[in-house]
N, C-alpha and C positions, 0 to 999 in steps of 0.2 A: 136189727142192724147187722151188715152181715161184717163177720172175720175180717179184719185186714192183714197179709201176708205181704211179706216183700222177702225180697235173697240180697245178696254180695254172694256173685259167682267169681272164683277163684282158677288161675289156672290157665289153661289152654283153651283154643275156640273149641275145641272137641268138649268140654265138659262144660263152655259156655252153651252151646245149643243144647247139651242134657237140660240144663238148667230153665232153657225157653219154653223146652215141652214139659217141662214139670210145672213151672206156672202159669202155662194154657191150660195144663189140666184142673186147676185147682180155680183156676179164674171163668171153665166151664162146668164147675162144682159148686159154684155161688159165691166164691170166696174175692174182699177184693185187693184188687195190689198195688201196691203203694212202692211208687219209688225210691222212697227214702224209708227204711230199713228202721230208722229211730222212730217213726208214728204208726207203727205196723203191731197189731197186739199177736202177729207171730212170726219174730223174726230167722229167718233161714240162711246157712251160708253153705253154701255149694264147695265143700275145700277142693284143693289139690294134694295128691301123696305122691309126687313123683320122686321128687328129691328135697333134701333136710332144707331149705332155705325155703319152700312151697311147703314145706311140713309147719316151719315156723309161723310163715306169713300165713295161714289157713288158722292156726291155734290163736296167734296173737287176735284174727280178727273175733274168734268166739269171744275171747277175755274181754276184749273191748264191749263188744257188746253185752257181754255176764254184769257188765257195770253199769247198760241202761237197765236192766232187767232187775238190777238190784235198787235203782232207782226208782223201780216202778212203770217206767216209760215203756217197755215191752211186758209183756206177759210170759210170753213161751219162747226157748231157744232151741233150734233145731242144727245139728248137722247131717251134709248129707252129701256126697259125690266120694273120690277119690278114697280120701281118708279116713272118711267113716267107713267104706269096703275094707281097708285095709289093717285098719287096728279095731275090729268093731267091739273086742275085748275091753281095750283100754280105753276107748271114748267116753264113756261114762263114768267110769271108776274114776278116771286120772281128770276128766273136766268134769266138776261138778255143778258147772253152771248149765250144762245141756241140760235140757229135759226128752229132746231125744233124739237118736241115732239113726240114720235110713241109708242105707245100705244102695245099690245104684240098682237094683233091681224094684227097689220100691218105689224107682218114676212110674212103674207101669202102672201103678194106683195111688200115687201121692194123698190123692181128700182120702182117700180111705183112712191112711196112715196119719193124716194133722185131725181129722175128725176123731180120731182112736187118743192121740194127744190132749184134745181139748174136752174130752170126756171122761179120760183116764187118769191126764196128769201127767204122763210122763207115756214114752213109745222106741220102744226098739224093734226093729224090722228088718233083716236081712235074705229075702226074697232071693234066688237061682238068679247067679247074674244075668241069666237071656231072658228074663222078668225086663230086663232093661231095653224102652222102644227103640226101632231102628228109625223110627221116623214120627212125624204125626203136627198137631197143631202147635204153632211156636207165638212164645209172645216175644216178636225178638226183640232183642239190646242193641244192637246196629243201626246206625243208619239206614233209612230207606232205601237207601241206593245201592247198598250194603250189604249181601248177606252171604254166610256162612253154610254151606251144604256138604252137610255128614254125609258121604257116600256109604263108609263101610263102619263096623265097630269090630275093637277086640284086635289082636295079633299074636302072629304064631311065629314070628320071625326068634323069639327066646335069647336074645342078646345078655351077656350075663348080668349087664351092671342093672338092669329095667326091670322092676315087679309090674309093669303094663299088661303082661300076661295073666300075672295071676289075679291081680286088682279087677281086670275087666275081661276075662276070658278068651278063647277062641276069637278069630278073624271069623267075620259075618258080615256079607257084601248084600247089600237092597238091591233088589232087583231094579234092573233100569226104568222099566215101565215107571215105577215106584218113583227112582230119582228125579226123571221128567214130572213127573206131577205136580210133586213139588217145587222144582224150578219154575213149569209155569207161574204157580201161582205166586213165588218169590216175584216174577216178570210181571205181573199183572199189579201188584202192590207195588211196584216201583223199584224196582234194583235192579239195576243195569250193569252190576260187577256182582257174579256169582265165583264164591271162592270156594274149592273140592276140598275138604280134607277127611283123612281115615288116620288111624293110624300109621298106615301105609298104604296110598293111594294108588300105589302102580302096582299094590299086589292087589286090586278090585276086580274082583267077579270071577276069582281063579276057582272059588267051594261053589260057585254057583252055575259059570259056564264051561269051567276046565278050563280055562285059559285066563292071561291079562285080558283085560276088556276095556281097560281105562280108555284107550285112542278109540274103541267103540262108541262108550257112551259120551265123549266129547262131540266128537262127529252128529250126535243125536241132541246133546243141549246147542248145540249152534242152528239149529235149528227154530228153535225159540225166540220168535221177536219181540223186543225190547231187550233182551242182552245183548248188552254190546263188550264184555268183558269176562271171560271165563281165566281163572286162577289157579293152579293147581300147588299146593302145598304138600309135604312130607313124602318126597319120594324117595324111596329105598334104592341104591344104587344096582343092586342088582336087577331091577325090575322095569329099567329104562330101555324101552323095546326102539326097535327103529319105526315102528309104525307108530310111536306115541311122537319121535320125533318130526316125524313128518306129518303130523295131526299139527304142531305145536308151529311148524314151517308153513305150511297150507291154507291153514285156515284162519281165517281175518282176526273172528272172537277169540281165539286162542291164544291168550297171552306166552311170548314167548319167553318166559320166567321160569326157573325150577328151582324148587326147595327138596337141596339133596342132601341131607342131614350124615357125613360124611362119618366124623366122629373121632379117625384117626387116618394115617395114612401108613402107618409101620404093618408090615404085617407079621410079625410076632405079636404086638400091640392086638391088631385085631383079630386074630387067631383065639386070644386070649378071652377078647370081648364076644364070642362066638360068632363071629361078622365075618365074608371072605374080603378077599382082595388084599392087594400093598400097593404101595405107591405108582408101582409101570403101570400095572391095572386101572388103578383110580384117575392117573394123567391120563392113560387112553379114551377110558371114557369122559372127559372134559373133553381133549381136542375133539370127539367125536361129537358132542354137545353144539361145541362150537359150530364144527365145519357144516353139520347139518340143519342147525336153526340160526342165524344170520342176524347177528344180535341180540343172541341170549344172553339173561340176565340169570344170573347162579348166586344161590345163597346155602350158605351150611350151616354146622354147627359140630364143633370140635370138643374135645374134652382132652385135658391133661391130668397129669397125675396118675394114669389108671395103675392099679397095682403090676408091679414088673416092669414103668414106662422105663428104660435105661435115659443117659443121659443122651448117647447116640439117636434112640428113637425119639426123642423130645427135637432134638437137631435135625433129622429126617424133615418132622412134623414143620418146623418152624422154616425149613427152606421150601418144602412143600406149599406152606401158605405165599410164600413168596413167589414163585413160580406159578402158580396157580393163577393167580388175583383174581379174587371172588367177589363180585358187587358187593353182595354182605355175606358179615360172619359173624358169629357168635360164638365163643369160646369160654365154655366152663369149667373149674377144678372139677376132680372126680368126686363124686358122692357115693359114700360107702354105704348103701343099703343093705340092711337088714332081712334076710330073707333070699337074697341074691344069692348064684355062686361064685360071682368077684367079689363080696362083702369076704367071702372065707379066702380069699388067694393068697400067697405069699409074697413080701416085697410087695407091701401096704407104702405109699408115699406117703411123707410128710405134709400134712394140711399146709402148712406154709410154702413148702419148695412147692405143692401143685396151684397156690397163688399165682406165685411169681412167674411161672412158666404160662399159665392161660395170660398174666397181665402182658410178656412180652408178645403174645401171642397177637394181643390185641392192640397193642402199641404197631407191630409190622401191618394190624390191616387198616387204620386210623391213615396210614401214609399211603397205602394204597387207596384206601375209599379218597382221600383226596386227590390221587391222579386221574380215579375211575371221575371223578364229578366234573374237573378241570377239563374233560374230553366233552361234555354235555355245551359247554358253554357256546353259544352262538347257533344253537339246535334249537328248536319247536319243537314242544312235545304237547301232546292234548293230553288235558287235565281233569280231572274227574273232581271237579269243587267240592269243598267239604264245610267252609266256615271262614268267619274271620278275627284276625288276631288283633283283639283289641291293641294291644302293646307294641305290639311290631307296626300296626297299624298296613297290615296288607294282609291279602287272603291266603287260604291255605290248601291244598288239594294234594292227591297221590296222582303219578302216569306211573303208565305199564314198570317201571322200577321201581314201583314200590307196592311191597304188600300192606295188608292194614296192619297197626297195631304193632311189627316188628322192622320196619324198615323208617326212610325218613320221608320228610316231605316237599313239596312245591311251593315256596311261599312268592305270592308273587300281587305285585301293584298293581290296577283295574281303570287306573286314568281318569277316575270321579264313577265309574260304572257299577253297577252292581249284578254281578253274574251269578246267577240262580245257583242254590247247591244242588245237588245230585244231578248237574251236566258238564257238558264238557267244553272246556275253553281250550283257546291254543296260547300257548304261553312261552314266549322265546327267553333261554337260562342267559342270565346274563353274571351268573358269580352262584357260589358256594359259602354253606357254612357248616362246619359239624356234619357232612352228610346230606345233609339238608342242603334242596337246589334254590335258589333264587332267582327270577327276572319278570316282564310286564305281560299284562295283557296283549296278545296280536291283533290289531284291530280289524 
């Protein structure tokens, strides 16, 4: 009978696709995988270490499962992604329900490492992080239609508040040929929305060809028939070239969307975060976003609280978000990591005032995402089906404004029809909820 293994991958879609190729690897090792985690006699969980709430939800899910394991229902507990790299000291000592710790370098031979566990008893393995593949066979978690393309690993960007650097090493861009290959075969399996992310996607193929490359290799997956939907996630502001913009203007498959993870807009604030730019900078480049892709859709991610934020630069930030209006945004207190050189700064915020200032942060963009929806209404937009909502009793899909996973949705009424998933309907908005667009099939 062979091994049954399953994960709970935690985290970001970057360390969800570690995750896919680590149980391609082990499901072409003989091992088999089970979707559910509780009937697997060797349970794995993929953590996250980015920040203390991903530190949390990664531990709490080992404990949970320490408890089937103590039931008997599992056999072996494994961690392995983010936080196992990161505390590989304390994983063992401080959870005693592991039996073993694998390091991100140890996807590059995962059966080696659960074979060494189910012979041994217990396994710790911390392999050179570029032991860690850049690519390879995925069992993916996604939807068919769906998927996820790791262009690059690692970054050098060193922002102070981020151990990304040190968790996963150097920036390391696949060669294009490489990227294609796999997009085909994403195309060929059925997915017709490929979504890029790296760490930093607009600093791709700079160690490889000396330059940005990203508007390159776009140009080169639009080529690919059966995509009809390229995405690009985590762009670094500084790395927003004008020929990425007119890739993103020109070309049909090119969603015209950008995920620019902003962070702050003060620039003593960001000076401090080792990040450049201030606010005339960062509005220039928006209006320049704007004027050159013609209904682009802009998403970030902010953080308050960071050590030294004054109260004028919180005020900056919070009129900034207003002047801005960002389709979506995300705003977090700061987390004080360990190991960082913001962990040691001076003028550490109060855990509760850096609450208060992300929550009004996100109260000013709650009014804007309902101006920005309130604009959709009496539009068509084609929809990329995904399911239906029992409850609401109408279907549910994303358009080009929405990424998977962090954005909202399309829910909309089909007239007695029933519209295939993973194609595309036209569907005219006819109201808003939360974000979330609502209106009917067009027939």
């Amino acid at each position: 009978m062979p091994v049954k293994v399953g994960m709970i991958s935690l985290g970001c879609a970057k360390n969800q696709v570690d995750g896919e190729v680590f149980m391609a690897k082990l499901k072409a090792a003989g091992f088999e995988l089970v979707d559910d985690v509780a009937m697997a006699d060797v349970a794995i969980v993929n953590t996250c270490g980015f920040i203390d709430s991903a530190k949390k939800e990664s531990i709490d899910e080992i404990l949970e499962l320490g408890l089937l394991k103590k039931e008997g229902r599992i056999k072996k507990l494994v961690a392995t992604g983010c936080l196992a790299e990161r505390y590989q000291e304390e994983m063992r000592k401080e959870i005693p329900e592991l039996d073993g710790v694998l390091g991100i370098g140890a996807n590059g031979d995962p059966a080696a490492y659960i074979n060494r566990l189910l012979e041994e008893g217990a396994v710790e393995a911390f392999p050179q992080k570029d032991k860690l593949p850049l690519c390879g066979e995925r069992e993916l978690t996604t939807p068919s239609w769906s998927a996820y393309l790791k262009i690059a690993e690692g970054c050098d960007n060193r922002c102070s508040y981020c151990a990304i650097p040190d968790i996963r090493g150097g920036y390391r861009s696949r060669t294009m040929e490489n990227i294609e290959e796999e997009a085909r075969a994403l195309a060929a399996d059925g997915a017709r929305e490929l979504v890029l992310i790296a760490q930093d996607t607009t600093r791709y193929g700079i160690d490889l060809y000396g330059k940005y490359s990203l508007a390159e290799l776009l140009r080169r997956l639009c080529q690919i028939e059966g995509v009809a939907w390229l995405r690009v996630l985590y762009c670094y502001p500084d790395a927003i070239t004008d020929e990425l913009l007119d890739v993103m203007a020109q070309e049909e498959k090119v969603l015209p969307y950008i995920d620019l993870p902003l962070q702050h807009c003060s620039g003593p604030v960001l000076k401090a975060m080792n990040r450049r730019g201030d606010r005339a900078s960062l509005t220039a480049l928006i209006e320049k976003i704007r004027e050159r892709v013609p209904g682009v859709v802009l998403r970030t991610t902010l953080i308050t609280g960071f050590p030294g934020e004054t109260g004028e630069d919180f005020t900056q930030l919070a009129e900034f978000v207003k002047e801005a209006r960002f389709d979506w945004l995300g705003c977090f207190p700061y987390s004080q990591e360990e190991g960082t050189p913001a962990a040691e700064l001076p003028d550490q915020v109060d855990q509760e005032e850096k609450e208060r200032r992300a929550e009004i942060i996100m109260d000013a963009q709650i009014d804007i995402m309902d101006r920005k929806c309130q604009d959709y209404v009496g539009r068509t937009l084609p929809v990329l089906v995904e399911g239906f909502d029992r409850y609401a009793e109408c279907w549910f899909g994303r358009s080009y404004l929405n990424a998977p996973d962090v954005d909202g949705k399309v829910f909309f009424t089909a007239n007695g029809r029933r519209p295939a998933l993973g194609h595309f309907v036209n569907v005219e908005i006819e109201d808003w909820m939360n974000g979330d667009l609502t209106g009917s099939l067009v027939e």
